[in-house]
C-alpha positions in Angstrom: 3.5 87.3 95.1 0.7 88.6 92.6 -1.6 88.8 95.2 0.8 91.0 97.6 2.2 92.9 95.0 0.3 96.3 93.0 0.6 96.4 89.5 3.4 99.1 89.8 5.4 97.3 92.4 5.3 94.1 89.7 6.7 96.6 87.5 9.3 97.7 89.4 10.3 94.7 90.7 10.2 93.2 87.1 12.9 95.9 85.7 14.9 95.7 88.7 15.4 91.8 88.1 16.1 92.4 84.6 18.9 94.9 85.8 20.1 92.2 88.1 20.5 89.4 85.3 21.8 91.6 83.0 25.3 90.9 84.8 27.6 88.1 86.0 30.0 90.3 88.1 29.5 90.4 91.3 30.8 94.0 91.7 28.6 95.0 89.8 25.6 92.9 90.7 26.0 94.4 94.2 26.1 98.0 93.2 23.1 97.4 90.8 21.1 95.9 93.9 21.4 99.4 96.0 21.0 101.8 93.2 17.7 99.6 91.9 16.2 99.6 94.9 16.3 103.1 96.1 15.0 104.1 93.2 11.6 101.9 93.2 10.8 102.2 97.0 9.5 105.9 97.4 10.5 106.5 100.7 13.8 105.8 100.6 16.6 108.4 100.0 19.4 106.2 100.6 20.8 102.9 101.5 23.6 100.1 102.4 24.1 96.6 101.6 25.5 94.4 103.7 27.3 91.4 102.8 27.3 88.5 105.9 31.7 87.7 106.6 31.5 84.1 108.3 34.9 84.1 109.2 34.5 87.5 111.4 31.1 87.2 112.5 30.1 90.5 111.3 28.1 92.6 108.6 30.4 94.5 106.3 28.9 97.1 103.8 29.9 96.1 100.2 27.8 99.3 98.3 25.8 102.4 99.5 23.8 105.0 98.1 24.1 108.5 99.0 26.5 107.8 102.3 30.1 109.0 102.2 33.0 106.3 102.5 33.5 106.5 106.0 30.7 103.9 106.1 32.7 101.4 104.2 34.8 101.3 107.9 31.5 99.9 109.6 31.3 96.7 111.0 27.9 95.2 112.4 27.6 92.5 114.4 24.3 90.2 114.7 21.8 92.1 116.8 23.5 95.6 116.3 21.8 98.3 115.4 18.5 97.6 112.8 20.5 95.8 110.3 21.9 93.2 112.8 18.4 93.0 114.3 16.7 92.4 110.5 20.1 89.6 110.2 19.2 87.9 113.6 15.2 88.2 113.0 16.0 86.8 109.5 12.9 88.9 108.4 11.8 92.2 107.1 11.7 94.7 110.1 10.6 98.5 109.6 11.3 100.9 112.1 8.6 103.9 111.6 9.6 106.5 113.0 12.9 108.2 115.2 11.8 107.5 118.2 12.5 103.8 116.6 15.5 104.4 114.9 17.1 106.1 117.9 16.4 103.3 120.3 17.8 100.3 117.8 21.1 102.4 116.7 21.2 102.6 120.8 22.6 99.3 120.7 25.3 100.5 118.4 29.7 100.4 119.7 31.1 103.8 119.9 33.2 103.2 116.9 30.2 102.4 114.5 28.1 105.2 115.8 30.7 108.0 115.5 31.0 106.3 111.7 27.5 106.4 111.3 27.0 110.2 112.2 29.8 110.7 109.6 28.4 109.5 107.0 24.8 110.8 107.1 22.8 113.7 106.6 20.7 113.6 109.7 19.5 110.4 111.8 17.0 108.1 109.7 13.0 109.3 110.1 12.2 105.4 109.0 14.4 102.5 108.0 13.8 99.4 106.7 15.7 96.6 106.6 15.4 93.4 104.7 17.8 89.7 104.9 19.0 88.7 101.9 18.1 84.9 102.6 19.9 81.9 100.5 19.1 78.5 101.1 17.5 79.2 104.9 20.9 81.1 105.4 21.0 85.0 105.6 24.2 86.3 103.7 23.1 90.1 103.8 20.8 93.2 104.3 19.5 95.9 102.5 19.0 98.5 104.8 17.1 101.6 103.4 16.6 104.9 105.1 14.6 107.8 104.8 15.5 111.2 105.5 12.5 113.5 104.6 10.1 113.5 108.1 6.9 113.5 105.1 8.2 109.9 103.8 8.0 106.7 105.6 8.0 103.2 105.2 4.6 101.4 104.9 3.9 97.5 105.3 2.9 97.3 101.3 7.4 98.3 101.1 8.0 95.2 102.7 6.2 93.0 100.1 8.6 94.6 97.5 11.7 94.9 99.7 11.6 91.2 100.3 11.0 90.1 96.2 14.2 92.1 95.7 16.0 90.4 98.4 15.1 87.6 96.8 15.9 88.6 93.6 18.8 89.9 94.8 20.2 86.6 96.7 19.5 84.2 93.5 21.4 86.9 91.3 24.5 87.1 93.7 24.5 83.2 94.0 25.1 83.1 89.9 27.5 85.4 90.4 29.2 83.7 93.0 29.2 80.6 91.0 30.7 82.5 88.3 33.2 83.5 90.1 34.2 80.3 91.2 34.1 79.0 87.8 36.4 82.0 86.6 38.6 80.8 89.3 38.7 77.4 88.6 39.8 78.1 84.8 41.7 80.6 85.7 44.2 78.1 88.2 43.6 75.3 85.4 45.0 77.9 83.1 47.8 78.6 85.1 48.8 75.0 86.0 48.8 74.5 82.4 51.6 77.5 82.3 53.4 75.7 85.1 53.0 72.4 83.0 54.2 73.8 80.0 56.8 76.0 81.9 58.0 72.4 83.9 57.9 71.0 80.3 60.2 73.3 78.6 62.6 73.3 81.8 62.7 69.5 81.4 63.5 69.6 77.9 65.8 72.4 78.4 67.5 70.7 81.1 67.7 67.3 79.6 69.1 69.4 76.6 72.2 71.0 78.5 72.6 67.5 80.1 73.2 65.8 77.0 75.5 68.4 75.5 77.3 68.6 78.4 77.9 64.6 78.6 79.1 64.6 75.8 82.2 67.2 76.8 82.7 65.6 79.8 82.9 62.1 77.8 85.6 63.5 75.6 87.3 64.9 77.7 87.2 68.5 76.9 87.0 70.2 80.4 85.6 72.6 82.2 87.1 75.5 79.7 84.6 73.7 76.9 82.1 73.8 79.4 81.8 76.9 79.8 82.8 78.1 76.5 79.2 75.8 75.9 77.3 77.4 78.1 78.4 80.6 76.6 77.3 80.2 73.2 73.9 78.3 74.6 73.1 81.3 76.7 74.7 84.1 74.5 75.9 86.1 77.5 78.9 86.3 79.7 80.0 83.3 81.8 81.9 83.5 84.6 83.5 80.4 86.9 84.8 81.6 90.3 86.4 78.8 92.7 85.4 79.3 96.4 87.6 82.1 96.9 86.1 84.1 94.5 88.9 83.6 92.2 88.4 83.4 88.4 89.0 80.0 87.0 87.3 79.8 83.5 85.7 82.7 81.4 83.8 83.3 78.0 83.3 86.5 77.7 80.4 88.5 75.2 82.4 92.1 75.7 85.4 91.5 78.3 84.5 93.9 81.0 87.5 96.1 82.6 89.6 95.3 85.7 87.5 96.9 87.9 84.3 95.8 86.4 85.7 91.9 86.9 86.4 92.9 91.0 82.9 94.4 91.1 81.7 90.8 89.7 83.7 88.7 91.4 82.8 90.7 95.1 79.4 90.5 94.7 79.0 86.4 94.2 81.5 86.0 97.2 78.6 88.3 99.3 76.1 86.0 96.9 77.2 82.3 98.2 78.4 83.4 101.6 74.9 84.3 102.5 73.1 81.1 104.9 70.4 79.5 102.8 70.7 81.2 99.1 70.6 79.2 96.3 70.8 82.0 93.8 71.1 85.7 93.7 70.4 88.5 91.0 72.1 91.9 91.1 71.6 94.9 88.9 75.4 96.3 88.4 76.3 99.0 85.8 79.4 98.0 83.6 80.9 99.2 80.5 77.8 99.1 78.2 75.3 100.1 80.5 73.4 98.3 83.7 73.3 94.2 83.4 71.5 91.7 85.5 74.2 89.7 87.2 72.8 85.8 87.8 74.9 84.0 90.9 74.5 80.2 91.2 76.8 78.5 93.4 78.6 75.4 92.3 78.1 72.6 95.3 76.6 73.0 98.4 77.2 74.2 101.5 79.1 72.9 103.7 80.9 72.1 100.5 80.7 75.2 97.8 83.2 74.8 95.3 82.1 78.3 93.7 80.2 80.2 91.9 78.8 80.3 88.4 77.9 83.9 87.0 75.9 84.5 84.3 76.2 88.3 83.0 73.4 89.3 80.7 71.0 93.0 79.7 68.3 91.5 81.5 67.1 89.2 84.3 67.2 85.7 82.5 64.4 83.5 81.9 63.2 80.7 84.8 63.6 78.0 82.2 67.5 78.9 81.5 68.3 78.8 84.8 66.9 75.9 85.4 69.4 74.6 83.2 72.0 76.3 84.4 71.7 74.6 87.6 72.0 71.5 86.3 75.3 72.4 84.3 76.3 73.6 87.9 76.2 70.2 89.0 78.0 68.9 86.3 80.7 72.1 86.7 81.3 70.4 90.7 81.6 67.1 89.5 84.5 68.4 87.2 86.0 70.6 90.0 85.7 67.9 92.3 87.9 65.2 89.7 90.3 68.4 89.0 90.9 68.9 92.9 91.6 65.1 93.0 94.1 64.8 90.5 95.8 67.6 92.1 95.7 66.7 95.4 97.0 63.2 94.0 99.9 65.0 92.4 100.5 67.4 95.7 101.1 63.6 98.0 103.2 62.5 95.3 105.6 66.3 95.4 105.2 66.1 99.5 106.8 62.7 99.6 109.2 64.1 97.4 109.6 66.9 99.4 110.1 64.9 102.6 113.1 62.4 101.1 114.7 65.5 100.2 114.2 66.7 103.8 115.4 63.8 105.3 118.6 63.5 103.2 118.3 60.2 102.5 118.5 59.7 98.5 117.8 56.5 97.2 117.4 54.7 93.6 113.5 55.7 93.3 113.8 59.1 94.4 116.9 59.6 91.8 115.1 57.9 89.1 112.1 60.2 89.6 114.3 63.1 89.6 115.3 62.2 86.3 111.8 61.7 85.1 111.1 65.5 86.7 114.5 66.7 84.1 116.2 67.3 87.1 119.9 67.7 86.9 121.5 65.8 90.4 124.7 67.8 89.9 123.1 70.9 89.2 122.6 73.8 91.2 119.6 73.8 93.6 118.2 76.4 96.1 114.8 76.1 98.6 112.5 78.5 99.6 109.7 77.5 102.6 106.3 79.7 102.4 104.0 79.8 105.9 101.1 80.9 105.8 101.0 83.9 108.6 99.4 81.9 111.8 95.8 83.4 112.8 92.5 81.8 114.3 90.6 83.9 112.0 91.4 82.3 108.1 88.7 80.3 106.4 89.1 78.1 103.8 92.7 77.7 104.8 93.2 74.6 102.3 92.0 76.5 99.7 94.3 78.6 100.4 97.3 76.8 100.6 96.4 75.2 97.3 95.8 78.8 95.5 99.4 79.4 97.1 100.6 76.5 95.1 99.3 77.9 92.1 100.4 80.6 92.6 104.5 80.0 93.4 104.1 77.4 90.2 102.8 80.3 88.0 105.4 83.3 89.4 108.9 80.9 90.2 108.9 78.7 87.7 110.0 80.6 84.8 112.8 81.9 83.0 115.8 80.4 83.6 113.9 78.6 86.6 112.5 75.5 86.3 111.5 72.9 89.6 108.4 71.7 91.9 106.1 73.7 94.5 104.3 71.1 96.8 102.5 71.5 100.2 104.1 70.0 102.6 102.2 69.3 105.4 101.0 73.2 106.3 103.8 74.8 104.3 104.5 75.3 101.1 108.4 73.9 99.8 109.6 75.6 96.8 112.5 73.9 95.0 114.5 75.1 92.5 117.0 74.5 90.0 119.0 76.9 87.4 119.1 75.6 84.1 122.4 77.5 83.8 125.2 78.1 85.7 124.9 81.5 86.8 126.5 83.5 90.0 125.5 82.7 93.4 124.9 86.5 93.5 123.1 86.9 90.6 120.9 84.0 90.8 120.1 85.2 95.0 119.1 88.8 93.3 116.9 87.2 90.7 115.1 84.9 93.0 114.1 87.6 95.5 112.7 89.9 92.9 110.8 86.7 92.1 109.6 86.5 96.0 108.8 90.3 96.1 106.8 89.2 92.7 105.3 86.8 94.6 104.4 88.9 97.7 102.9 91.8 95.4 100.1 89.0 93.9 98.7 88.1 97.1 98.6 92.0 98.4 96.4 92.2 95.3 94.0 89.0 96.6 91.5 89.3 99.1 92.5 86.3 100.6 92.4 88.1 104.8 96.2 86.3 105.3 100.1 87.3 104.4 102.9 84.7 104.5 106.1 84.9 105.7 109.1 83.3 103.0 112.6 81.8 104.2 115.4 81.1 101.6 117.9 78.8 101.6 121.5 79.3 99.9 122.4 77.9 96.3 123.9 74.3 96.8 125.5 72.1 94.2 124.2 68.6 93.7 121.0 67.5 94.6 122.4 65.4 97.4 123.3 69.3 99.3 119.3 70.3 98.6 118.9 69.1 102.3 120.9 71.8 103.7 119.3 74.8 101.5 115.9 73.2 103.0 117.4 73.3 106.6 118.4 76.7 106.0 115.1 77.9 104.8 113.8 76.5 107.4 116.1 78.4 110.3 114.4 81.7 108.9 110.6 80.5 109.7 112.2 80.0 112.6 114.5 83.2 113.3 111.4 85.2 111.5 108.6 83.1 114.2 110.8 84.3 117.1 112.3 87.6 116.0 110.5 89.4 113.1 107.0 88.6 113.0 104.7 88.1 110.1 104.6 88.9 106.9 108.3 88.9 106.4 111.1 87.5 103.9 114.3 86.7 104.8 117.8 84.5 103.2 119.9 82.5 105.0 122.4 84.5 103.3 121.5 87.9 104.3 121.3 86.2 108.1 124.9 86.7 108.8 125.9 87.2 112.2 122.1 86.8 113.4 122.5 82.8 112.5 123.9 82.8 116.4 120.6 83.7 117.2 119.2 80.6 116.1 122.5 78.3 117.6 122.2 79.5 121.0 119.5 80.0 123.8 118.6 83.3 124.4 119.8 83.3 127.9 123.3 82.5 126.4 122.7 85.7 123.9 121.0 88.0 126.7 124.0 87.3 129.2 126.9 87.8 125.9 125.2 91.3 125.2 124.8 91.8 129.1 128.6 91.5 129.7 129.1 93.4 126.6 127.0 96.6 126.7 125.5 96.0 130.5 127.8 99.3 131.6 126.3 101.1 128.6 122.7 100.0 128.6 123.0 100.9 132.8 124.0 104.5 132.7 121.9 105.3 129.8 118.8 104.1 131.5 119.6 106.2 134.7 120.9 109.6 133.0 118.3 109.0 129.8 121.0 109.4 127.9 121.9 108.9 124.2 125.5 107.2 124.3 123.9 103.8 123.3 122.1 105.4 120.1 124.9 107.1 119.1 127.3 104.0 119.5 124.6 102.0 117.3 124.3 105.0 114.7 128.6 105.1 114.4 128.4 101.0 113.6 125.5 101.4 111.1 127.3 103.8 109.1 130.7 102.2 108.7 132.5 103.7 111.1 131.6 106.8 109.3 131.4 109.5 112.0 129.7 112.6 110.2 127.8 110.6 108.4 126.8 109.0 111.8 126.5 112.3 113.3 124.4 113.5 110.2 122.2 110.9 111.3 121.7 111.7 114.6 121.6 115.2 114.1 124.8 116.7 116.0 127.8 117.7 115.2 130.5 115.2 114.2 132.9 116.5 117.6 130.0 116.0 119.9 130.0 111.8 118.3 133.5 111.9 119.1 133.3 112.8 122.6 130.3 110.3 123.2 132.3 107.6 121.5 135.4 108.3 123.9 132.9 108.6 126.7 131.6 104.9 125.5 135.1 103.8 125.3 135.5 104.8 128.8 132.0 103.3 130.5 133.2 100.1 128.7 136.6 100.0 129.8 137.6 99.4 126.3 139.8 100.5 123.2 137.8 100.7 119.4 141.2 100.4 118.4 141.0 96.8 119.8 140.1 94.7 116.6 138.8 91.6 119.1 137.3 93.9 121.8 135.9 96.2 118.5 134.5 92.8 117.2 132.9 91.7 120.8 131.1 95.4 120.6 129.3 94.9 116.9 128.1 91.4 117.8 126.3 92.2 120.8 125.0 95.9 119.0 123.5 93.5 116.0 122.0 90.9 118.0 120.6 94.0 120.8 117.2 94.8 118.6 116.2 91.0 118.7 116.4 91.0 122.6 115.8 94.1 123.5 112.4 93.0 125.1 114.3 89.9 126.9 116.8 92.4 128.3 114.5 94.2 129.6 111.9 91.7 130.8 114.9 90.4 132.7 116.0 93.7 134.2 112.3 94.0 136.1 112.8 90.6 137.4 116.4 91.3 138.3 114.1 94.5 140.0 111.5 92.6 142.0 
């Protein structure tokens, strides 16, 4: 190289190898390389290096000198233009003069060459180009240009080109290595994070575990549980059962109603979405914005819940790690609790079913006794149905919540008995501890089932239940009939009133015959009845049949009646005598009187029947 090189060039070549050790970044390594060698090559007046990309087969510039960016966008392939000629030729190639130039950027695609004129004062008067060769491989070139038609590249430039090429590829090989080293520390660095990280889950974990044995071994519950959890974590914990309801709490500031309904929507949304296994939500309660934490308790298809941590900020990896685990220990608990009830429930339904049959034996009176049940005392039944629909899930849950509920809401007071699920109802039995009035007690029990009805309006449960109640029976041996009665209206409200519907036996009155004959036996009684009526009211549109059903509604009242039906009370009185006369009948006739207000009452229940059979009659 002493022998090729001039005294200056050995200079020059010395100081820009100095400049190129004095770093281990390969950043700056790179930019260091251009800007040294334009300024110790004479000729040139700017320049690019390229960096060799394997994995797309092309030459991609990494730093230029006195280009604008848009040549940061160029991409070379091998044998493209005089750089990819220099690559593929893996030597030093100078290109003396335009003429040159022009004909090697010839071979350049439309895309590079409109990049090219972009970024360049005018088109090179020389350029050389030198590989940066590493181990027989090329991973570069500099290419250097010259832009003054006095200045061109001479052979002696190549000597000195090529020394820094090869200056240049031993410097960005440290680099490189460096890099890699950096790399390698850095990932042993971080997997020592992720050790200690595992480390202090584990501990954390095995921490919660042991605590939370120790509950569960005493018996303490799930209310101790999470009472734990709250003081471990210091924030507000939350248990919600699969219907989002809240079973357990420990509070840090107890939020406000609507806060809690916020909470308790948003893990419902949280562990009804496919595939999450926990959720964080930013939500703005009474002392500013709080990081909710959703973990559901089970799995799906089985989820038993959610557990929701409330706290200022997004809590640590390592606590919810643990939390997790106290989730599994939370399902476990949740899965014992829903045993012992549903272990109690079969022992209530086989209860219930004894009752229904009637048939009262030794066991079933000495369990009575055990239940403080009084078998002369006065006893009443109310049935619960859930509203039939294809479109209720978690219907057992459901029907267990119902439970719950008609246990928490009836038996009260001067109420004391059992609610059970029996089979897909629920059976509510009850006994007064008191004697009290039939009336009375009726009154009390229905402000009870309005009590009743308000709670699930307030859940968000997607289902309403219709309620039948029996009458109040002395004895326990006459609880059968109260039960048979409650029954009846299911049934009269199934066939007659729809859902979402209460109704007593005793408030049934003369609409029991709608349950102790057939329809066609009811349709033909009103038929004979009101057929004149119903006839020449449907062919003059008249309103005799209203005004007859307003007169029997209020009393016998006639200008209250005609107050109703807004006319005056003599224009009643001649549509009642016209009735009289379409009817061929006398009010003043109690039995024929009596025939009339049956078939008016039972007339709204078949109305539809009457006239479904009319258009058959018809066709």
């Amino acid at each position: 190289m002493k022998e090729t090189l001039s005294h200056r060039q050995l200079q020059s070549l010395i100081h820009v190898s100095n400049v190129l050790n004095s770093s281990l970044d390969i950043d700056t390594i790179i930019d260091s390389i251009m800007v040294q060698t334009v300024s110790v090559i004479d000729a040139a007046h700017g320049g690019v290096l390229f960096i060799y990309d394997p994995k797309e087969d092309v030459l991609i510039p990494k730093s230029d000198s006195n280009f604008k960016s848009e040549i940061s966008n160029v991409r070379l392939k091998p044998g493209e233009s005089m750089t990819g000629l220099a690559f593929t030729a893996q030597k030093c190639l100078i290109f003396h003069n335009r003429t040159e130039v022009e004909k090697a950027t010839a071979t350049l695609s439309e895309k590079n060459l409109a990049l090219m004129l972009k970024t360049i004062p005018t088109v090179p008067y020389s350029t050389i180009c030198a590989p940066i060769l590493l181990k027989g491989d090329c991973i570069g070139v500099i290419t250097l240009d010259s832009f003054d038609p006095s200045l061109h590249f001479i052979p002696e430039d190549i000597n000195l080109l090529t020394a820094i090429a090869h200056q240049a590829a031993v410097a960005l090989e440290k680099a490189s290595l460096y890099r890699e080293q950096e790399e390698t520390v850095r990932q042993l660095e971080s997997l020592n994070d992720t050790i200690s990280q595992q480390n202090e889950m584990l501990s954390r974990s095995v921490d919660v575990h042991n605590q939370l044995a120790k509950l569960v071994l005493n018996g303490e519950g799930l209310d101790s549980i999470i009472s734990y959890l709250h003081v471990t974590t210091g924030h507000t914990v939350l248990l919600l059962d699969d219907l989002g309801e809240l079973i357990y709490s420990s509070f840090q500031n107890t939020p406000r109603n609507i806060d809690l309904s916020t909470i308790k929507q948003m893990a419902q949304d949280s562990i009804k979405t496919p595939g999450t296994s926990r959720s964080f939500h930013e939500i703005t309660l009474n002392d500013g914005n709080q990081c909710l934490t959703v973990l559901p308790v089970g799995a799906m298809p089985t989820l038993y819940g959610s557990l929701v941590i409330v706290a200022p900020e997004k809590m640590r990896e390592v606590d919810i790690a643990a939390l997790e685990h106290a989730c599994t220990v939370i399902a476990l608990e949740l899965v014992k609790e829903q045993a012992i009830f549903d272990a109690q429930e079969r022992i209530n339904d086989q209860f219930i079913d004894v009752l229904f049959s009637g048939k009262m034996d030794d066991t079933i009176l000495q369990k009575t006794k055990q239940m403080d049940f009084d078998p002369m005392g006065d006893y009443m039944a109310l049935i619960i149905r859930l509203d039939e629909s294809d479109n209720i899930p978690k219907r057992n849950s459901i029907i267990r919540h119902l439970v719950q509920l008609a246990n928490r809401v009836f038996l009260k007071n001067f109420l004391k008995g059992i609610a059970a699920r029996n089979h897909d109802q629920i059976v509510i039995l009850l006994t007064f501890q008191q004697k009290v009035p039939a009336s009375y007690a009726h009154h009390q029990v229905k402000e009870l089932v309005s009590n009743f009805q308000q709670e699930i309006q307030l859940k968000n449960w997607g289902t309403t239940v219709s309620i039948g109640i029996g009458r109040i029976h002395s004895s326990l041996l006459k609880v059968t009939k109260s039960l048979q009665e409650a029954a009846k209206c299911l049934q009269f409200l199934r066939s007659f009133r729809g859902k979402n519907q209460v109704i007593s036996y005793k408030d049934l009155g003369v609409q029991r015959l709608l349950l102790q004959n057939t329809e066609e036996e009811l349709t033909d009684f009103i038929r004979e009845i009101l057929g004149p009526l119903m006839e020449y009211d449907q062919s003059r549109k008249g309103e005799l049949l209203p005004s007859l059903f307003a007169y029997l509604e209020h009393n016998q009242n006639a200008k209250e009646a005609a107050e109703a039906i807004h006319v005056h009370t003599n224009t009643l009185m001649y549509r009642l005598k016209r009735i009289e006369d379409i009817l061929s009948t006398d009010f003043s006739d109690s039995q024929q009187f009596l025939n009339i207000h049956l078939a008016v009452n039972l007339y709204p229940f078949l109305k539809d029947k009457l006239q479904e059979n009319k258009n058959h009659t018809v066709l």
